[in-house]
C-alpha positions in Angstrom: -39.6 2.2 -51.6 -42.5 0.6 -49.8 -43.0 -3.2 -49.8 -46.5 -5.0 -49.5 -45.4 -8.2 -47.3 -47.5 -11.5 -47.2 -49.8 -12.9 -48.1 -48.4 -15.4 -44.8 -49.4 -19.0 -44.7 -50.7 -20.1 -40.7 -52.1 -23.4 -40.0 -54.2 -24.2 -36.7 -54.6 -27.5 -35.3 -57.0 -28.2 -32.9 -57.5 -31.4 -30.4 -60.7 -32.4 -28.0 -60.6 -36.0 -26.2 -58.1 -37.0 -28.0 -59.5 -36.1 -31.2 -58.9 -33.8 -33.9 -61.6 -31.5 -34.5 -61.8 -28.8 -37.3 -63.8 -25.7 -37.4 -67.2 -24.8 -39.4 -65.9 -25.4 -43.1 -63.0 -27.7 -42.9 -62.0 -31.0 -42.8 -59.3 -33.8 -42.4 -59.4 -33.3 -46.5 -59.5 -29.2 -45.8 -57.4 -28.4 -43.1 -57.3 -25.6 -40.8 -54.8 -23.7 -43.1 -54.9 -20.5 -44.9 -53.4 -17.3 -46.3 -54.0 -13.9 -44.3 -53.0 -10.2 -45.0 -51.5 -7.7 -43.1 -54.2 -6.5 -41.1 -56.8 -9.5 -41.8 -58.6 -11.6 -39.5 -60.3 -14.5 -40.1 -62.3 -16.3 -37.8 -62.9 -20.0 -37.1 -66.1 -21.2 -36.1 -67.7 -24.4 -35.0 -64.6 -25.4 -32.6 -65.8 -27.0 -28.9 -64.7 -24.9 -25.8 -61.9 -27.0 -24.4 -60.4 -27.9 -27.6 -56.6 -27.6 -27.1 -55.7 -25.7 -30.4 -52.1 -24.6 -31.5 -51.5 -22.0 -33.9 -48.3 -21.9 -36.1 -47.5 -20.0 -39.1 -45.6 -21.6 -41.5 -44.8 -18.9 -44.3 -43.2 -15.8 -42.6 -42.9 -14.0 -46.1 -39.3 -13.2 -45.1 -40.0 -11.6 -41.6 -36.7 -11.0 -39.3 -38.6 -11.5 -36.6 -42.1 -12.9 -35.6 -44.3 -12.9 -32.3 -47.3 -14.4 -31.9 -49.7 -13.8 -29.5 -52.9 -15.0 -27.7 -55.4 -14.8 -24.9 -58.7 -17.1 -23.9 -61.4 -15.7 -21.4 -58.8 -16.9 -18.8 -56.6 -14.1 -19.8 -53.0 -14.2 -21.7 -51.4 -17.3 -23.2 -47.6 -18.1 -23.2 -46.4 -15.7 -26.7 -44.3 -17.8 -29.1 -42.7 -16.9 -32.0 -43.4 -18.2 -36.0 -43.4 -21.9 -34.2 -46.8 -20.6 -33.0 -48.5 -21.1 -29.6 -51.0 -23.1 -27.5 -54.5 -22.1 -26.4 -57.1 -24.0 -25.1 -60.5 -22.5 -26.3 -62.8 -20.4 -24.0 -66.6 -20.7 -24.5 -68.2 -17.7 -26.4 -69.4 -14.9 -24.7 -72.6 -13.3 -26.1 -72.0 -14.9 -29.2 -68.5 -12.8 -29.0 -65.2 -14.9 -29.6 -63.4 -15.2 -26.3 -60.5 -16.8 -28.0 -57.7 -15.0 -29.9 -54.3 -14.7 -31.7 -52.1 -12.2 -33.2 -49.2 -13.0 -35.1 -46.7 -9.9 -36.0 -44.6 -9.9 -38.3 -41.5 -7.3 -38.1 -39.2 -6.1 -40.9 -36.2 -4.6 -41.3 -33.9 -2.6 -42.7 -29.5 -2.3 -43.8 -27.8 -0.7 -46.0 -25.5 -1.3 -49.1 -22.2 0.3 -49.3 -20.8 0.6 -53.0 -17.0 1.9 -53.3 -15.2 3.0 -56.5 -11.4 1.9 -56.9 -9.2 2.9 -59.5 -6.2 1.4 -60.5 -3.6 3.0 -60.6 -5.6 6.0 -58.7 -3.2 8.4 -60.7 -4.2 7.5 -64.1 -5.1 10.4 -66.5 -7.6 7.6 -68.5 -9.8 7.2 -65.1 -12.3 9.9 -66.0 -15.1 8.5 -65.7 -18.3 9.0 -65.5 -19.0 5.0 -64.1 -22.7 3.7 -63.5 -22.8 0.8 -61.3 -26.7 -1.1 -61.0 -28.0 -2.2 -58.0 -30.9 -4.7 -58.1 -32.1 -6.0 -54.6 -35.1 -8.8 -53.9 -36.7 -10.7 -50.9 -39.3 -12.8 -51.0 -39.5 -12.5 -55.0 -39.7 -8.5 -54.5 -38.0 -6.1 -55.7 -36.6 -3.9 -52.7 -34.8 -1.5 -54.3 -33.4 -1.3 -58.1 -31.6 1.4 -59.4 -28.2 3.3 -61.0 -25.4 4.5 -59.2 -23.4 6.8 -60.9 -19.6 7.8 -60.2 -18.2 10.9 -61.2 -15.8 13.9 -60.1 -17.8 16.4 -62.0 -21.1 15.6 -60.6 -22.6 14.8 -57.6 -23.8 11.4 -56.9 -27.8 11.8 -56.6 -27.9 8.9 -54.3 -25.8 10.5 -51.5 -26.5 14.4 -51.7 -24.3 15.1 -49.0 -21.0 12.5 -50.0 -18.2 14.5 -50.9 -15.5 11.9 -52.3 -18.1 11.2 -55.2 -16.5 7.4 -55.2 -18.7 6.0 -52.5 -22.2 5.0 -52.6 -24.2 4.5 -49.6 -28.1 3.4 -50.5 -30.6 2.8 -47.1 -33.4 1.5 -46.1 -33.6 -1.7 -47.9 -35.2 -4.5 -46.3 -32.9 -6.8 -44.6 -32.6 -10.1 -46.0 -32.6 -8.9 -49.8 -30.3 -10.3 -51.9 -28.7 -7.6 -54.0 -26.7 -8.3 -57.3 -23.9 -5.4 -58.1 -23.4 -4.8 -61.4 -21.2 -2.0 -63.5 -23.2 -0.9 -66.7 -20.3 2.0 -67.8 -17.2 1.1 -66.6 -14.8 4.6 -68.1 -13.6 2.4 -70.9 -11.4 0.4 -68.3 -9.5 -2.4 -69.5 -10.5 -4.5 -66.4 -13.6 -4.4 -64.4 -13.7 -6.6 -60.9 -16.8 -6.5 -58.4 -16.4 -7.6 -54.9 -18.4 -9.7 -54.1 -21.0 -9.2 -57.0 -23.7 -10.7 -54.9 -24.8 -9.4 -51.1 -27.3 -10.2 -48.3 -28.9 -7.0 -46.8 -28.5 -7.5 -42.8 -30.3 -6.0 -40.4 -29.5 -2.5 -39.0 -25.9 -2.7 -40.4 -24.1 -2.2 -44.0 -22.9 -4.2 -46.2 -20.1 -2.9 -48.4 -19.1 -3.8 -52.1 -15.9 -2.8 -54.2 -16.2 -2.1 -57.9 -12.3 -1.6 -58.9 -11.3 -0.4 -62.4 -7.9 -1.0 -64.1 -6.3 1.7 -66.8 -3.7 -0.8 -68.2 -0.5 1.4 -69.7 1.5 0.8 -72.5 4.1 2.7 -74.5 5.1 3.4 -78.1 8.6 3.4 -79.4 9.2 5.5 -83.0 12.8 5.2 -84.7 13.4 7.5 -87.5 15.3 6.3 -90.2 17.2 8.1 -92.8 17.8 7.4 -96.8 19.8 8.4 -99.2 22.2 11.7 -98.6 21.6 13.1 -94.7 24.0 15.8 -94.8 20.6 18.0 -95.1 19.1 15.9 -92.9 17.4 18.1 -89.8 18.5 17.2 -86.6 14.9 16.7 -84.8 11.5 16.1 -86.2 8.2 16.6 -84.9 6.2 13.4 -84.7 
């Protein structure tokens, strides 16, 4: 399900003979540092050509990866990543900006593996149906929530094409999100274990969980007894 990333935190810092200077709006009380969008651009105005500037961001809003990017009328700047890069400004052309910087954020995706075990795998009590729950976050986002249900009879909705019916693959969940496994309907098993109960998304690989259930056996003895005179007595009984 589709994610809105950010709002990400960047901070600019900007130096001219030894002194720092802000741009049109801030101060050494209001720093250079703000929240952008995907897709925003904000402009900083006010700065003298020469100022040696650096550009960092310091929230990545849970990115795997981060480039940033810049040029000056001189051409290209050395890219960096989220620890930002240096650019020494460019006077304006036209009353154009001369100076820029991109920062990209990328975003990934892995996938979560759920397995059913039954224990013993012979047990005519392990018929199901069992409904595990899946809640994955990042960033305080929800990445993907949902049911999971087990069954023989019925095809599991989140793999179409599985034919065992006791595995669970789910995709495309952003890497990094934390996902807690739960089991909501467990078959009336005597004994439920998860493992581990708690996973970290990676990128471009799968992560796998086992959700065992135990049918604990037992038996029943019955003695019959006789009173009185058993020369009637029936040999066998139905019980």
């Amino acid at each position: 399900q589709p994610i809105e990333y950010g709002p990400f935190q960047v901070e600019v810092t900007c130096t001219f003979l030894g002194e720092t200077v802000y741009a049109d709006g801030y101060s050494a009380d209001d720093p250079m540092a703000f929240a952008i969008t995907d897709g925003e651009t904000v402009s900083l105005d006010g700065l003298p050509a020469g100022a040696e500037c650096q550009v960092v961001e310091t929230d990545t809003a849970g990115a795997i990866d981060v480039t940033t990017t810049g040029s000056n009328a001189d051409g290209d700047v050395e890219p960096g990543a989220a620890d930002g890069i240096d650019i020494v400004l460019t006077p304006d052309a036209d009353d154009a900006h001369t100076n820029e910087a991109t920062i990209d954020n990328a975003f990934g995706v892995g996938s979560l593996q759920l397995e059913k075990v039954v224990e013993p795998a012979d047990s005519p009590f392990a018929t199901g149906p069992y409904v595990a729950h899946a809640e994955c976050t990042a960033d305080g986002r929800t990445t993907w929530s949902g049911d999971i249900t087990f069954a023989a009879a019925e095809d599991d909705p989140a793999t179409p094409d599985d034919d065992t019916d006791l595995e669970a693959t789910i995709g495309d969940i952003a890497a990094g999100s934390e996902c807690v496994i739960t089991e909501t309907e467990d078959g009336f098993a005597t004994g439920t274990t998860i493992s581990p109960d708690t996973v970290t998304i990676p990128l471009d690989e799968t992560v796998s969980v086992t959700i065992t259930n135990t049918f604990a056996e037992g038996s029943v003895t019955v003695a019959k007894e006789f009173e009185g005179d058993t020369r009637w007595a029936d040999s066998s009984y139905d019980v």
